[in-house]
C-alpha positions in Angstrom: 18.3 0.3 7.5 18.7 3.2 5.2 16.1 4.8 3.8 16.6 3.5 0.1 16.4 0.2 1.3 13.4 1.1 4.0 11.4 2.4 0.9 12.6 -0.7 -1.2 11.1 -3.0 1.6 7.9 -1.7 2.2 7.2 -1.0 -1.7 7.7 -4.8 -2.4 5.4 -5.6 0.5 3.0 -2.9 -0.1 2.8 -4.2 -4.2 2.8 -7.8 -3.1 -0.1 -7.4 0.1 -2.0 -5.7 -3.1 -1.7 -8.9 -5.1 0.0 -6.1 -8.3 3.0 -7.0 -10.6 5.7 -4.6 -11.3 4.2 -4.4 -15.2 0.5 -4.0 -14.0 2.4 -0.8 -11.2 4.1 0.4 -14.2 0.9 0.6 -16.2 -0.8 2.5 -13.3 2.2 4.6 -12.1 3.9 5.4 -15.4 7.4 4.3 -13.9 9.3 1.3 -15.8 9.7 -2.4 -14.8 13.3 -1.5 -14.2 12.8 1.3 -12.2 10.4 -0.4 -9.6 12.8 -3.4 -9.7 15.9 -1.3 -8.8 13.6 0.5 -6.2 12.6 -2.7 -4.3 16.2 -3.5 -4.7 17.2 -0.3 -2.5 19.1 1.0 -5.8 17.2 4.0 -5.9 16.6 7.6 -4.4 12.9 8.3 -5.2 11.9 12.1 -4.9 9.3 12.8 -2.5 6.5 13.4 -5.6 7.7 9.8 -6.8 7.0 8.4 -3.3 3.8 10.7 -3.6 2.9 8.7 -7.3 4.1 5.3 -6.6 1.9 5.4 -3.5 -1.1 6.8 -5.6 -0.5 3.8 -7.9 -0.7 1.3 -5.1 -3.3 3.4 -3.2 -2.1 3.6 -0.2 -0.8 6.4 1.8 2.8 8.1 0.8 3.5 7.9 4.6 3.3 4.0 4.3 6.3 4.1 2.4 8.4 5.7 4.5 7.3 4.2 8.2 10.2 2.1 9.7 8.8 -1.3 10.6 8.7 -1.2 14.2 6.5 1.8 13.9 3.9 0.1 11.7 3.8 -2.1 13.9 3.2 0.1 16.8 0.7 1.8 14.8 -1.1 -1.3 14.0 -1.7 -2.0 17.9 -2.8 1.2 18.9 
């Protein structure tokens, strides 16, 4: 998985496990409805201080953006 699309993923699944919208993350993050949809799309290249905000906005940890799936996973058991 690229990493566009690896950001995409666990953005969606991060908003969604956080029970937010992609209006009520634009309100917190300051980053458009269109943006976060193209982002959980895997349309877009964030920079590593939009990773930094868009995690701020969800409250979680920037790292949780970026961790491929089988390492969450493995990170989850130990």
């Amino acid at each position: 998985m690229d990493m566009r699309k690896l950001v995409g993923s666990n953005f969606a699944r991060l908003r969604r496990e956080k029970g937010l919208t992609q209006e009520e993350v634009e309100a917190r993050s300051g980053f458009s409805q269109q943006y976060l949809s193209g982002l959980e799309r895997g349309r877009r290249n964030p920079t590593v201080i939009t990773l930094y905000e868009l995690a701020q906005a969800l409250g979680v940890s920037h790292v949780e953006l970026v961790i491929p799936t089988e390492e969450r996973q493995f990170a989850r058991e130990a």
